[in-house]
N, C-alpha and C positions, 0 to 999 in steps of 0.2 A: 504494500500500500504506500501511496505518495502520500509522505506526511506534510502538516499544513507548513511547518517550520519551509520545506522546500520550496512549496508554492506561495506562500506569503511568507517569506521570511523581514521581521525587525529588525536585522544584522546581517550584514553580510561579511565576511573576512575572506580576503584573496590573499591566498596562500603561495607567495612567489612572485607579486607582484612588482611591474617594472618601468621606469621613466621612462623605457622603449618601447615606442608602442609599435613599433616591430614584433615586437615578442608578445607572444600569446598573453603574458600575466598582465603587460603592459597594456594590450589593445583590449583585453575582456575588461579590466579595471574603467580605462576610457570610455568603452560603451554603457559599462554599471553609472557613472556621471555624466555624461551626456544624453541619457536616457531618463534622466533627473528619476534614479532609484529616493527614494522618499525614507529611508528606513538609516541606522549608521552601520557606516559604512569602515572596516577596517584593514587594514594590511601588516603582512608579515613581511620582512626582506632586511634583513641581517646587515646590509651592504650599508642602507640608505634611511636618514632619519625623517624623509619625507619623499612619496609618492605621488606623482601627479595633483601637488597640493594638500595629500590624507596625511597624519602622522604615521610611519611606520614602525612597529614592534619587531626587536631584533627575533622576538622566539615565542611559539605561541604558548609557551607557560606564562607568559604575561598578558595577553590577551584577556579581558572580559569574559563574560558571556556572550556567546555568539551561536544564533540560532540555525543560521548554513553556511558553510566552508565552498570555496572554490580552490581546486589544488591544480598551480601549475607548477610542481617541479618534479629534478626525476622520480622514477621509478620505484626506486628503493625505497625512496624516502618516505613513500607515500604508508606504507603501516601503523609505521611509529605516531607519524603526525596524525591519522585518521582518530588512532585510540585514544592520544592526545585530548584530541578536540570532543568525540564523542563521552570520554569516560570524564573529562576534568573542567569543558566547556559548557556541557550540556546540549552539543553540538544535534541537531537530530537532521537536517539536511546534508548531505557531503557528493561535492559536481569534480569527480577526478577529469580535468583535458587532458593530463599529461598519456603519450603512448609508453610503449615498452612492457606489456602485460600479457596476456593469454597470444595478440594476434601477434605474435614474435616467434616465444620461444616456452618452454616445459615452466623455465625460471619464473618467465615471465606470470604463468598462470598460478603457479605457485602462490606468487606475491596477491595478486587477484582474490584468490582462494581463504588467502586470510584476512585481506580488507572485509570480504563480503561476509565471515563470519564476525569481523568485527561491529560490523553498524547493526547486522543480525542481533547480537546480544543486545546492544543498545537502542534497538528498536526503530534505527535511523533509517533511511533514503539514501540510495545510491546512486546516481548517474553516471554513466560510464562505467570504464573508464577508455580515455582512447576517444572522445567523443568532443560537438566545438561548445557543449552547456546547452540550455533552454534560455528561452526567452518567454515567461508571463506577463500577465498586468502586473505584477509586481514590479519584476526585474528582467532585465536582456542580459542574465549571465553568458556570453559568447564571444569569442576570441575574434571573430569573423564579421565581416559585412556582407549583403545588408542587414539593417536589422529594420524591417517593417514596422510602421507603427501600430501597433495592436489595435485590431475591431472586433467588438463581441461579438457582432452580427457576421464575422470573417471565417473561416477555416483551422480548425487545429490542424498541426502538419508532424507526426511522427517518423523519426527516420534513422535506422539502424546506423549512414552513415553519417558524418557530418559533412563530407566534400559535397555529397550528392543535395546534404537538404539546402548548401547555397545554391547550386545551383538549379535545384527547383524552383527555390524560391528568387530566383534570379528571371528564372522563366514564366514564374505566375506575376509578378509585379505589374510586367509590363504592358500585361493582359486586363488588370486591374483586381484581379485578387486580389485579396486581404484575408489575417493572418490574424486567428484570435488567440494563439496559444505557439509555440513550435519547440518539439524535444528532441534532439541528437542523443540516442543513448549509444552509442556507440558499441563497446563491446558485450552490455547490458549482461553485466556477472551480476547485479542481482536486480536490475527492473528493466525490463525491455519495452517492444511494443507493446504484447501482449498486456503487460502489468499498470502501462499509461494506458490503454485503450478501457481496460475494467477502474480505471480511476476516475474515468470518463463517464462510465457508461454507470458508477453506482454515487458520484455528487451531479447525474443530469437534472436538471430542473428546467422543465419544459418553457418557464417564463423568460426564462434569460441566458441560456446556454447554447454556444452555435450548435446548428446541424448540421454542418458539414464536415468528415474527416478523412487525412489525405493521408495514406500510410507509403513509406518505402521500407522495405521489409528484404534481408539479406539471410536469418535464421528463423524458423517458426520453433521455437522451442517448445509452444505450448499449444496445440492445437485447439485441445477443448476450448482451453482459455479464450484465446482466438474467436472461435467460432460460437462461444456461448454470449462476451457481452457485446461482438460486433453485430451479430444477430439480434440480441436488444436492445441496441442504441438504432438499430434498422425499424425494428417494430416500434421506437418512442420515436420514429421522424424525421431520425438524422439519415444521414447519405455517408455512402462511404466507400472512396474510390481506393485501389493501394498496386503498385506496383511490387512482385516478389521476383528479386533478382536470383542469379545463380541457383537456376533451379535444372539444371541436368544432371543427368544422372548416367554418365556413361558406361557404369557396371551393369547398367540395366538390359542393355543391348545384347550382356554375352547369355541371359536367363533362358530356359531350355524353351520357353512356350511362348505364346503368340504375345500374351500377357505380360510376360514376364519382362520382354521389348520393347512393349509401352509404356506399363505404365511405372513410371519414372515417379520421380519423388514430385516433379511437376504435374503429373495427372492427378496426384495427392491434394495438392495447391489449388488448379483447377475445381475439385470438387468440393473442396474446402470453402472454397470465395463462395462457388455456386450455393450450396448449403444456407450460408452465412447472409447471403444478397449483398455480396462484394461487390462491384465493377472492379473488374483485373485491367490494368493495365502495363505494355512493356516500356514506359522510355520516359522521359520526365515532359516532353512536349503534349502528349498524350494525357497524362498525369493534369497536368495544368490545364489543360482543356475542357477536360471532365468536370476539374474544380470548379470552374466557369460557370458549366452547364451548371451544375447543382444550384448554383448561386443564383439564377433565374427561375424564374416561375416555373412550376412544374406542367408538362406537357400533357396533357388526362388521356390523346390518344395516338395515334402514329400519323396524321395528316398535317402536311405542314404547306403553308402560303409561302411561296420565294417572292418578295418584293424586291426588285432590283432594277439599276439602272443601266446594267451593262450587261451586256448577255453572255459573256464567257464563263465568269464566275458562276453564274447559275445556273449555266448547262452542269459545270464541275459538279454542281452541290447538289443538282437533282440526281445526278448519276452517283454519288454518293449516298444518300437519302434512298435512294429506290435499290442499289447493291443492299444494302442492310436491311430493310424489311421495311422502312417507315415509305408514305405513299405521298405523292404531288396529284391531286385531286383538281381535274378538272371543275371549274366555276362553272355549276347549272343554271341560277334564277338569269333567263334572259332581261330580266326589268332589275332586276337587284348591277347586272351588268351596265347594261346600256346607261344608268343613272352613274356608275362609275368614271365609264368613258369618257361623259360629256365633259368630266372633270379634268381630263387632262390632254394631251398636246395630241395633235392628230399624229397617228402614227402608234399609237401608243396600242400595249395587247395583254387585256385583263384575262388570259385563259388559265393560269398560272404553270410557270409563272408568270406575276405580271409584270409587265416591263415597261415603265414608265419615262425611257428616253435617256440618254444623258443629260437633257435640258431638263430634266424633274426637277422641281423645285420642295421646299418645306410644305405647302399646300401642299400639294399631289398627294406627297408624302403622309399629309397626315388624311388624307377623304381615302388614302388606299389604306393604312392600319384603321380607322375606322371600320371602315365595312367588311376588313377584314373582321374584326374583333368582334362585330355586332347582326351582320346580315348574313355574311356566307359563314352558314352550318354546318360545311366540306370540310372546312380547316379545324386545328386543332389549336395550332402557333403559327409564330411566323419566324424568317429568315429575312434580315433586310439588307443588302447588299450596297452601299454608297461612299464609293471614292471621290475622290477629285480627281483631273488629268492638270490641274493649278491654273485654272483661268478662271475660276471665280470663286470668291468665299466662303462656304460651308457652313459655317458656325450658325445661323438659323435652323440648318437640317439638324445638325445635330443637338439642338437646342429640344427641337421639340420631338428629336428620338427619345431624351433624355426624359420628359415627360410623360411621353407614352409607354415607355417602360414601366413607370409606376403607376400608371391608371390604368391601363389595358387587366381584360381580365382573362384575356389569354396570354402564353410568354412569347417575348420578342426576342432573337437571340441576335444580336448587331454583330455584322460584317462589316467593317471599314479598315480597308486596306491598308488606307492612304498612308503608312504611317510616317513619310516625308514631305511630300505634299501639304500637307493641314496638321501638320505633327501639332502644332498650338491648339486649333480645335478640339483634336483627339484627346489628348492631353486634359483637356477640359470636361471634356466627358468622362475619360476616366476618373477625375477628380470629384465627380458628382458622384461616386461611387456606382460606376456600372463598369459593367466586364465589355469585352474587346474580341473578337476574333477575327482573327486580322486574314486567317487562309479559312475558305470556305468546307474546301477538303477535310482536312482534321475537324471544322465540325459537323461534319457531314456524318463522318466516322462514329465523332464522341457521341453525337444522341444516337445514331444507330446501337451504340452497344449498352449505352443507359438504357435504352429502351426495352432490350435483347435481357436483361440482367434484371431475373424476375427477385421477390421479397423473400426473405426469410421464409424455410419450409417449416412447418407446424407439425407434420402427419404424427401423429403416435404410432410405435411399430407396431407393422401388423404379425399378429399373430391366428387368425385363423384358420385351423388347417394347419399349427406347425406345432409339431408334439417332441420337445425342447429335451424332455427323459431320452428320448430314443435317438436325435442329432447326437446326445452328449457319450451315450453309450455305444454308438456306432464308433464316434472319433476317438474314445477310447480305447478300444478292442483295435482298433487300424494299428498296422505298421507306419514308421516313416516312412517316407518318400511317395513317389506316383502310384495310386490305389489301382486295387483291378478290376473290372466291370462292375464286380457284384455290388463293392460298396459302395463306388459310385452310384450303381443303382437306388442300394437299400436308401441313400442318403437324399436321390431326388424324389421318391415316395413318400419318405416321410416327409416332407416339405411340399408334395403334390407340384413338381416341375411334373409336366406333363413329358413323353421319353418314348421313343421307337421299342417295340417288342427287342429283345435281344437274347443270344444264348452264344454262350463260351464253350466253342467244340476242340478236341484236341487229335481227334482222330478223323478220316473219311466219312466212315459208317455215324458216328456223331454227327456228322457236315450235313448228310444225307437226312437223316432223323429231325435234325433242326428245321431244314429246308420244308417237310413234308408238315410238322407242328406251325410252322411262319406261314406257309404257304408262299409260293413262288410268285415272282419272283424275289428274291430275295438280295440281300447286300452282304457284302464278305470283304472282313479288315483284320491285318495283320496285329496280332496286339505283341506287344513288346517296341517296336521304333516308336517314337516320340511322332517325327512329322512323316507323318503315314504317305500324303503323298509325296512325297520328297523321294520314297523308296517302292513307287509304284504298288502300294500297301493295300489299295482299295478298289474291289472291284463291282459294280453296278449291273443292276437287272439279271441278274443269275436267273435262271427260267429252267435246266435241263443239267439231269444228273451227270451225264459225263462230262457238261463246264462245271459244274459244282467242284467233281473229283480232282481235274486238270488245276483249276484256281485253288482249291486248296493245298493240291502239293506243291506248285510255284510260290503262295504265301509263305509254305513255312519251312522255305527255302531262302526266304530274305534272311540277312544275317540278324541276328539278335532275336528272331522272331519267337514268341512263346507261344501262343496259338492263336484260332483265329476266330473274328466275332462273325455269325450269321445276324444278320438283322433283318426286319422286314424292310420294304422298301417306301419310301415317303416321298412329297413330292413339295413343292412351294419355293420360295422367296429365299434364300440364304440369311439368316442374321448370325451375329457374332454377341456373345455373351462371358462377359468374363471378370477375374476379378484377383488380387494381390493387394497381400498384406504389407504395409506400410507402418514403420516402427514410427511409433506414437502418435499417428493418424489412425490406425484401425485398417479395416477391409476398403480399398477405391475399386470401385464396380464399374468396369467399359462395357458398351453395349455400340452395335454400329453394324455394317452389312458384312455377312459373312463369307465363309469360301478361304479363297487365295484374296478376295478384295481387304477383306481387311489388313493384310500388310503392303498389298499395293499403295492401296487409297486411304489409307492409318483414316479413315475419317468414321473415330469414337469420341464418345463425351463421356465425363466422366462422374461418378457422384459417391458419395462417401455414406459407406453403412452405418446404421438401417436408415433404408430408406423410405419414405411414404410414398401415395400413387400420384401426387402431386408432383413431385419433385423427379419419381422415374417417366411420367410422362415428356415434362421438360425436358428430359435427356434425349428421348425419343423425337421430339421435335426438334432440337436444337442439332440434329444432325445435318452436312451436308443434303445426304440421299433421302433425306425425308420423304420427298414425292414420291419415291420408289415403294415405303410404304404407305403410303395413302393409297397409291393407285397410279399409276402415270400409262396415260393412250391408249388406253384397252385393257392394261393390266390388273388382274385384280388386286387388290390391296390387300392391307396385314388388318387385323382388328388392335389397333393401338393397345387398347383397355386391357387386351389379353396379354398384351407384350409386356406390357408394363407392369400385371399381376403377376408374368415367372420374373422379372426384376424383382419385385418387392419380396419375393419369396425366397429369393437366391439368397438376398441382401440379411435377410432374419435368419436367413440358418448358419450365414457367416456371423450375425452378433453372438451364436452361442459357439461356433466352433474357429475360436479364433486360431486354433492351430493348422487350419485349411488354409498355405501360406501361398498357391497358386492355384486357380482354377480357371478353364476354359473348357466352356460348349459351342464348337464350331463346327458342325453350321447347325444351327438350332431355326428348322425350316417352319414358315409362316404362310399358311394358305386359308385366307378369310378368317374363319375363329379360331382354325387348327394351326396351334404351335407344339412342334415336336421336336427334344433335344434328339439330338441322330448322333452325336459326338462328342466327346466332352475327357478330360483330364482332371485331375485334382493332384495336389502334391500336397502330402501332409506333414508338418515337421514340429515335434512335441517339444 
């Protein structure tokens, strides 16, 4: 927990503090009084009997009382001085900048290991270490520029790095973001994102707390964490975008099964956000964009007005807009039109987009967001497009963007280029507190995946139909490693996965016996290789006992082979079902089209168990090949609802048999309401 001492601290003492404001102690000191901290204010530095004006104490046994510590010096140092401050100061905040800790060396972590059990006993707050401080309404503890002026009605911004959170925040500035909070934790040995986000999420007060939070995120240490109060700061209102860096997983690639390929500690992440009603984003331009959107009125459907005065941009933005799912919705009321047109320059085309000339003027401008906002029932928001080419002055248009933004009761999201041209204007705008996006594309993109990036899931796990004695007693009784038919079997029974007839023969006259019980034709697979067809393992529509006999001696003839499955034969759609355990995320469940397509076309979504039918439907939809199961040109389709109940069932039988560390049912065929697993692995490791 961030204690208050950290967030409002009455003292502050900078630990190394220096007349260079070169140096980190130097420049974080500068910005603590040109930020006009309100609280006293003190310094340690052995060297010098005054600091940028503060008196300096050569040692902090002389020091007062002092509610949070900033520590810039080495490494080493930093133990001694923590227990100092926490055991003899009363110290209950402590902000280490200084590096040379876990991200180095053994030493390093070492050192780390017992700061964090030291503010531990003392009940204190730890930032960092390795990181550039926070900046509150209190205090801008930060080594670094800029340092934003604080809006409540602004964005907190968390971020594992400090390089990255200037230059995020280098990036949202100029956009017109604003920054109600920002924490660099750096190597966060005892409070990370995680730990600021539930600090967040358990003093929110709907009255006065922003909604909006921007994470950059390098380690998820705490998943649940994560996903429990991101989730209810989601459901209390707030928005929350977050970029998660360094998330491959290259050991993943060498794993024996389709699964085992993909899903990467990123497809963890992926389902993780999805769960949570994260917006994932990769790159800090992206990041700050999103920020933006959030900051604007909320969009209620996916239909958007292009107001614009130049037609390039708006082809861009509609062809982004329409790539992503949100719609440009031709203008119906001919009267509601034709009263538009009269209002503006001949030549001009209200189809939308509407395109009101580069001679549009402030009028135009405001009779087209009118009747956008008020007549046409097509739209949902608007996109207003308005440069300069610098032959005439602007500042009217953007005068009464500036006001339609706050009166409109649908949101405006402003496109103005120009940022050379009328950089004064804009500027001005900005200064009114409204956001900026200056390239139409990026936010073409950003609402597309706000939109795309549904709420927190609710489902309670289901358990119908799943009898939890007999999962537990199964997975107990298994051997390690990849199981054999039967338990695979016994295991999708009990959890009612629906599953092709099958029988494991190991002789001819078996082959034959099977074949005559299935009834013909029949399917015949090698069991023992892993990628069956890889080694020509499977063979289709068996109809006649001397192919039975032929195909059976040639199967277990493949090297490794142990015998061979008779199946009945099925028919329908390919899907791909599958699922890998993930240390301290739990089961991530891939679902996508099956075959050889799924390692062609990798196009799986991903969601983290258990799941509800809510949340495996989305997975379902949110695939490329979607059309494919709906139905595409003749084809029959899947019945969704069905697909999505052997999800939800796969998903429950993985929350009790967590030692099921790889599974795959490929191709698990969809023909109208018949879905049937025909293939499948499981690797179990206790």
């Amino acid at each position: 927990m961030l204690t208050q001492e950290l967030i409002w601290p009455k003292s502050i003492v900078v630990i190394g503090a220096s007349n260079d404001i070169r140096k980190p102690g130097g420049k974080l000191l500068k910005n603590l009084i040109d930020n006009n901290y309100q609280g006293q204010l003190y310094v340690v530095n052995p060297r010098s009997e005054e600091v940028l004006g503060i008196k300096a104490y050569p040692e902090v046994e002389q020091l007062p009382k002092v509610e949070t510590a900033v520590l810039a010096i080495p490494a080493t140092l930093c133990p001694d001085v923590v227990l100092q401050l926490c055991r003899d100061k009363n110290t209950r905040g402590i902000i280490i900048i200084s590096a040379g800790f876990s991200e180095i060396s053994e030493d390093g972590r070492k050192l780390e290991q017992n700061i964090v059990s030291i503010v531990n006993r003392y009940e204190a707050s730890l930032i960092g270490p390795n990181c550039i401080g926070i900046i509150t309404p209190a205090h801008a503890s930060v080594f670094t520029t800029p340092v934003p002026p604080l809006d409540q009605k602004g964005c907190d911004f968390i971020s594992s790095s400090g390089a990255t959170a200037v230059f995020i925040m280098e990036s949202g500035i100029p956009k017109g973001l604003h920054f109600a909070s920002v924490f660099s934790v750096g190597n966060s040995a005892q409070l990370g994102v995680e730990e600021v986000l539930e600090f967040m999420d358990e003093v929110f007060d709907p009255a006065i707390s922003t909604r909006v939070k921007l994470l950059y995120i390098e380690t998820i240490q705490n998943p649940d964490k994560l996903l429990k109060h991101a989730s209810s700061l989601i459901r209390k209102g707030c928005k929350i975008a977050a970029i998660k860096a360094g998330s491959s997983d290259a050991g993943s690639r060498a794993a024996a099964s389709h699964t085992g390929a993909m899903a990467s500690s990123d497809s963890a992440v992926e389902a993780l956000f999805r769960k949570a009603g994260i917006v994932r984003c990769y790159g800090r331009e992206e990041l700050t964009t999103i920020g933006c959107v959030f900051m604007c009125k909320e969009m209620k459907g996916k239909r958007m007005a292009i107001i614009t005065h130049a037609g390039g941009p708006a082809v861009m933005l509609t062809d982004a807009l329409e790539a992503g799912g949100l719609k440009i919705p031709q203008i119906q009321d001919s009267s509601q039109k034709q009263a538009l047109t009269e209002k503006l320059f001949l030549g001009s085309s209200v189809e939308n987009p509407i395109d009101f000339l580069a001679t549009g003027n402030a009028e135009q401008l405001g009779a087209i967001i009118d009747a956008c906002d008020n007549d046409f029932q097509e739209v949902d928001g608007m996109a207003v497009i308005y440069g300069s080419p610098g032959l005439f002055p602007v500042s009217d248009v953007y005068e009464l963007l500036n006001q339609k933004m706050h009166t409109c009761k649908k949101p405006i999201f402003p496109i103005l280029p120009s940022i050379i041209n009328v950089k004064e204007e804009l500027a001005y705008f900005v200064d009114k507190g409204n956001v900026n996006f200056s390239d139409e594309v990026l936010l073409g993109r950003a609402l597309t995946k706000v939109a795309s990036t549904a709420k927190p899931h609710t489902d309670d796990i289901f358990l119908d139909g799943i009898d939890i004695a007999e999962i537990r007693r199964i997975i107990d009784e298994a051997e390690d490693g990849y199981q054999p038919p039967t338990v695979i079997h016994r295991l999708f029974d009990v959890v009612g996965i629906p599953r092709v007839q099958e029988i494991v023969v190991s002789t001819k006259k078996e082959a034959l016996k099977a074949a005559r019980s299935l009834g013909c034709p029949v399917a015949m697979k090698v069991i023992g290789p892993l990628h069956k067809t890889d080694v020509d393992g499977v063979v289709l529509n068996v109809h006649e006992e001397e192919m039975m006999a032929s195909e059976f001696e040639r199967l277990m003839n493949i090297p490794n082979a142990e015998a061979v499955l008779v199946a009945e034969m099925a028919s329908g759609t390919e899907l791909f079902l599958g699922a890998k355990y993930e240390e301290r995320f739990g089961h991530v469940v891939l679902c996508g089209m099956g075959g050889i397509m799924v390692e062609l076309l990798k196009d799986v979504t991903s969601g983290l168990a258990p799941l509800g039918f809510s949340e495996a439907v989305s997975m379902i939809q949110n695939l490329k090949s979607y059309p494919l199961i709906k139905g595409y040109r003749g084809h029959g389709g899947i019945n969704e609802q069905r697909f999505a109940e052997v999800i939800v069932r796969l998903s429950s039988m993985l929350r009790f048999a967590v030692e099921i560390k790889e599974l795959d049912i490929n191709p698990l065929l969809g023909s109208g309401d018949q879905i049937l697993a025909v293939d499948a692995r499981i690797r179990i490791e206790k």
